[in-house]
C-alpha positions in Angstrom: 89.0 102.5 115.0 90.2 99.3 115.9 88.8 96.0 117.3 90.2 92.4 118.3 88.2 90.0 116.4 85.3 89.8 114.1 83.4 87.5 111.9 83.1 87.9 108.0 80.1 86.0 107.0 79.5 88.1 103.8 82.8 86.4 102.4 81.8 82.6 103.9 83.7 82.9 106.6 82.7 81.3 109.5 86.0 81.4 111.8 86.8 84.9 114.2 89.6 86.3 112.8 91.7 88.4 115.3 93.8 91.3 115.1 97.2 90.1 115.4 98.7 90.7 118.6 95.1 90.8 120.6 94.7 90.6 123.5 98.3 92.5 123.3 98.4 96.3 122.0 101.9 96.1 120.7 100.6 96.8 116.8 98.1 99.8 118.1 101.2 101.5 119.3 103.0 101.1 116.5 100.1 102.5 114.3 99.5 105.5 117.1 102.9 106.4 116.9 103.7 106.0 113.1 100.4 108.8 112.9 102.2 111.0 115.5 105.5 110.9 113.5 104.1 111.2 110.2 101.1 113.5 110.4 101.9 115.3 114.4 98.0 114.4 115.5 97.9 116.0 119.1 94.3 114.8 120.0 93.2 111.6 119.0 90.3 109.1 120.1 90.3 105.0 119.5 86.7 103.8 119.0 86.4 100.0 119.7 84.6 97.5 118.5 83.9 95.5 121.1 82.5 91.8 120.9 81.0 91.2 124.3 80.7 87.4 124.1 85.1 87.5 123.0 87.3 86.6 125.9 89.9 88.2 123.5 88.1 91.2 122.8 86.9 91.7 126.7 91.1 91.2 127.4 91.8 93.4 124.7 89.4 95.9 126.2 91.0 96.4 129.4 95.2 96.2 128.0 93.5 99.3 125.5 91.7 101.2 128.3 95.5 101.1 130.3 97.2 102.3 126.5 94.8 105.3 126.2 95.5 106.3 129.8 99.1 106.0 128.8 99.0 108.3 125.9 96.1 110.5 127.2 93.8 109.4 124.2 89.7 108.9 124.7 88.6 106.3 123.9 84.8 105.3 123.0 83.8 101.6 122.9 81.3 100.2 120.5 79.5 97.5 121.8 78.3 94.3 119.5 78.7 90.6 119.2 80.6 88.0 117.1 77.3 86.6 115.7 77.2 90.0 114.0 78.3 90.8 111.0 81.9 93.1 110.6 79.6 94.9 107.9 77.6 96.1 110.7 79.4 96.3 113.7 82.6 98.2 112.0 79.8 99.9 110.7 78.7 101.2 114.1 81.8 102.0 115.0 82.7 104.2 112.4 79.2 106.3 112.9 80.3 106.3 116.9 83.9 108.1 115.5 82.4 111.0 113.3 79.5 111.6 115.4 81.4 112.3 118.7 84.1 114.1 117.1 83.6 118.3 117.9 86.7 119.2 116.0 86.2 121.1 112.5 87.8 118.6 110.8 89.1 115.2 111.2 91.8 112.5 110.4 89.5 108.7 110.1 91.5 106.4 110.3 91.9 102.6 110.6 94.0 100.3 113.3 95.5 98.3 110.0 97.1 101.7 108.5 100.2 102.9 107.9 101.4 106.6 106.6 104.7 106.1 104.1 105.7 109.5 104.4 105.2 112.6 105.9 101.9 114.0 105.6 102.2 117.4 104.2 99.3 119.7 106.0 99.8 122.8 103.5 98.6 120.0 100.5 95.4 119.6 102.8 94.6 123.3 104.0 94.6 124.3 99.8 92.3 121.5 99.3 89.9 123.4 102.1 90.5 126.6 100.8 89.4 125.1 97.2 86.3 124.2 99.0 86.9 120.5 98.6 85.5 118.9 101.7 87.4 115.4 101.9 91.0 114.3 101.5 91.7 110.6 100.6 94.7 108.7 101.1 94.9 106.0 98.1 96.2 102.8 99.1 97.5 101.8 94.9 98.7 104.6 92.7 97.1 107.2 91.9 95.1 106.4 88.5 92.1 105.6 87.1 91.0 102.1 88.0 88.0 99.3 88.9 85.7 96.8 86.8 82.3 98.0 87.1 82.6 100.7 89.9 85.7 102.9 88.2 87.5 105.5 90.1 87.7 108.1 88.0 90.7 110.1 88.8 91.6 113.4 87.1 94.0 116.3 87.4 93.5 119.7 89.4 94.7 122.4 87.6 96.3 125.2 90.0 96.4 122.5 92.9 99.7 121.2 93.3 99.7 117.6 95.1 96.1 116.7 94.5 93.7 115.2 92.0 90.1 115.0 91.8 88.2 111.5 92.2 84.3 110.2 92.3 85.2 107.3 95.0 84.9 107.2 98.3 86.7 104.5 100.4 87.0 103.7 104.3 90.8 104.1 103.9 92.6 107.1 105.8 90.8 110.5 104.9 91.1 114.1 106.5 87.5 115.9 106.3 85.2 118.4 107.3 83.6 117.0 110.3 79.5 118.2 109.6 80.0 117.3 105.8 80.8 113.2 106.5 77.9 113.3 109.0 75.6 114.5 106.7 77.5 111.3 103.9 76.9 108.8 106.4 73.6 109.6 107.0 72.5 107.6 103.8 74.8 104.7 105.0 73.0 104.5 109.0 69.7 103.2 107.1 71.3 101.0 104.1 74.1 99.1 106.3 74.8 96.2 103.7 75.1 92.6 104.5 76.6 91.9 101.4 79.8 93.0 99.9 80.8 93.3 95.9 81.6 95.9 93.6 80.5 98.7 95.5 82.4 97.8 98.7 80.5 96.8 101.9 80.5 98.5 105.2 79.6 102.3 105.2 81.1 102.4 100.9 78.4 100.1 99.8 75.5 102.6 100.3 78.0 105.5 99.9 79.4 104.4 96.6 76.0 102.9 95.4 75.0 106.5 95.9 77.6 107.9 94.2 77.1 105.9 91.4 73.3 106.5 91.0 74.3 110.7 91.0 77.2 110.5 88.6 74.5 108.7 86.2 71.4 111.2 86.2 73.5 114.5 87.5 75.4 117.1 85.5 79.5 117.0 86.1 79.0 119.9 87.8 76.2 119.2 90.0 78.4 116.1 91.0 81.4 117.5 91.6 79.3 120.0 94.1 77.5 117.3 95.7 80.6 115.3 96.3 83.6 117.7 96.7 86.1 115.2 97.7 89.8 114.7 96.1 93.0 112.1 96.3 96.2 113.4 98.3 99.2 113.1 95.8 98.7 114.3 92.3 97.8 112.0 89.4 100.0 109.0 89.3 101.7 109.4 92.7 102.3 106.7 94.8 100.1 105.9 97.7 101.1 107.5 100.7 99.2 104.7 102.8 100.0 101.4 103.0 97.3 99.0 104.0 98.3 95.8 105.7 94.9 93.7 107.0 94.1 91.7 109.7 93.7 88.0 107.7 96.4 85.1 108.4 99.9 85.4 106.6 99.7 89.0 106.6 101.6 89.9 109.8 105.3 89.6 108.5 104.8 92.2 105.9 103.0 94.4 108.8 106.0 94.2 110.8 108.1 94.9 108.1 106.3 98.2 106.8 106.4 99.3 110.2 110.0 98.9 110.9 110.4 100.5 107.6 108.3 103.9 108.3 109.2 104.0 111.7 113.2 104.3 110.3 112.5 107.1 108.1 
C-alpha cells in the first residue's frame, strides 16, 4: 500500500504530511526492489490511497500508474479525501489489498518498509505446515513487550526460526489469504477514529479483540482462534526495518536503503 499525503487528526495534526519524494516514485522503487531482492515476489499489486482534492496525490497518481506499467505490477487505487482521517482511508485501503488478492497466501506490506535480510521461505512454509495462519515481521527484537497491551512472545518448540505471539500489527506479514479476510471483517465495522494503546487503523479493533479473547478464552482456544506467530525465534532481531513518512525521517530512509540494497 502506499499513498502521497494524508492527514493525522487523531494525533492533533492538522498539516498533510507527504510521502517524501511525492509526486516522484523514486522511494517506491527502492522499496519494490529491496522486496524483489530480499523476498523474490514475482506478482505484486500497489493499492493507493488516493486523496482526490491533493494536487500531489492526483501527480503522484499518474508518475505511479507509468511505474506499475514499468514493472508489470496492478495496481488498484483507493479513492478518499484529505479531510478524512488516515485511520480510515489507510483503512480502506488495506481491506481493498486482501479482498482483491486471489492468491493462497499473501505478502502485506507497507510503502515505508524495508526487509534487512533475506527472507527465508522454508521458515514460512513450516509455519503453514504447523497450521499457523499468519507470519509477522517485528519491527524491535523479538521479546515480550508493551504497557497495557503486552505482546506476549514465547518459544516454539520443534520450529526452528519462529516464536509464538498474541499481537497483531499492520507491519509486513505473509498469510493465508481467506483467514485475514475473515480478521478484518471485525475491523470493516469498528474503524477507529482514535488511536492509543491498542493501535489505530485496522489493529485497534483487531487487537481490542484480541484482548477481550485472551481474557475470557482458554490458552488453547486462543491460540486456535488466533494462529498467528513472529518470523525469527525469541530474541532475534527484526528483520524489518520501519522508517515513516513524518519530517526528519528521510536521511535515515535513504541510509537503510543504501544499506540493504548493498548486501
Amino acid at each position: 500500500m502506499t499513498h502521497a499525503s494524508k492527514t493525522l487528526p487523531e494525533f492533533g495534526r492538522k498539516d498533510i504530511l507527504k510521502y517524501p519524494g511525492a509526486p516522484g516514485v523514486d522511494l517506491i522503487r527502492d522499496v519494490i526492489d529491496n522486496i524483489e531482492k530480499y523476498a523474490a515476489i514475482a506478482k505484486k499489486t500497489i493499492v493507493f490511497d488516493h486523496k482526490v482534492d491533493c494536487d500531489t496525490s492526483c501527480l503522484y497518481l499518474k508518475n505511479l500508474a507509468v511505474f506499475c506499467q514499468q514493472k508489470n505490477i496492478n495496481l488498484k487505487v483507493s479513492p478518499s479525501a484529505l479531510a478524512m482521517p488516515s485511520q480510515i482511508t489507510a483503512s480502506n485501503a488495506f481491506f481493498m489489498a486482501v479482498d482483491q488478492c486471489k492468491s493462497e497466501h499473501l505478502l502485506l506490506w507497507e510503502h515505508d518498509h524495508l526487509f534487512l535480510e533475506y527472507l527465508n521461505w522454508d521458515v514460512i512454509e513450516s509455519a503453514f505446515s504447523a497450521g499457523f495462519k499468519m507470519v509477522r515481521f517485528n519491527r524491535s527484537v523479538n521479546r515480550n513487550q508493551g504497557d497495557y497491551v503486552r505482546e506476549t512472545i514465547s518459544a516454539l518448540p520443534g520450529l526452528s526460526g519462529l516464536c509464538r505471539t498474541n499481537y497483531y500489527c499492520n507491519g509486513p506479514f505473509v498469510a493465508k489469504t481467506e483467514w485475514v479476510k475473515e480478521l478484518f471483517k471485525y475491523s470493516k465495522v469498528a474503524i477507529p477514529s482514535w488511536n492509543g494503546c491498542f493501535g489505530g487503523f485496522i489493529e485497534g479493533p483487531i487487537n481490542r479483540l484480541m484482548v477481550a479473547d485472551e481474557l475470557n478464552l482458554s490458552s488453547d482456544e486462543f491460540r486456535s482462534k488466533y494462529p498467528i506467530c513472529l518470523y525469527g525465534e525469541e530474541g532475534s532481531s527484526p528483520v524489518v526495518t520501519h522508517f515513516g513518512d513524518f519530517p526528519g525521517r528521510r536521511a535515515r530512509l535513504l541510509a537503510r536503503i543504501k544499506s540493504s540494497l548493498k548486501r
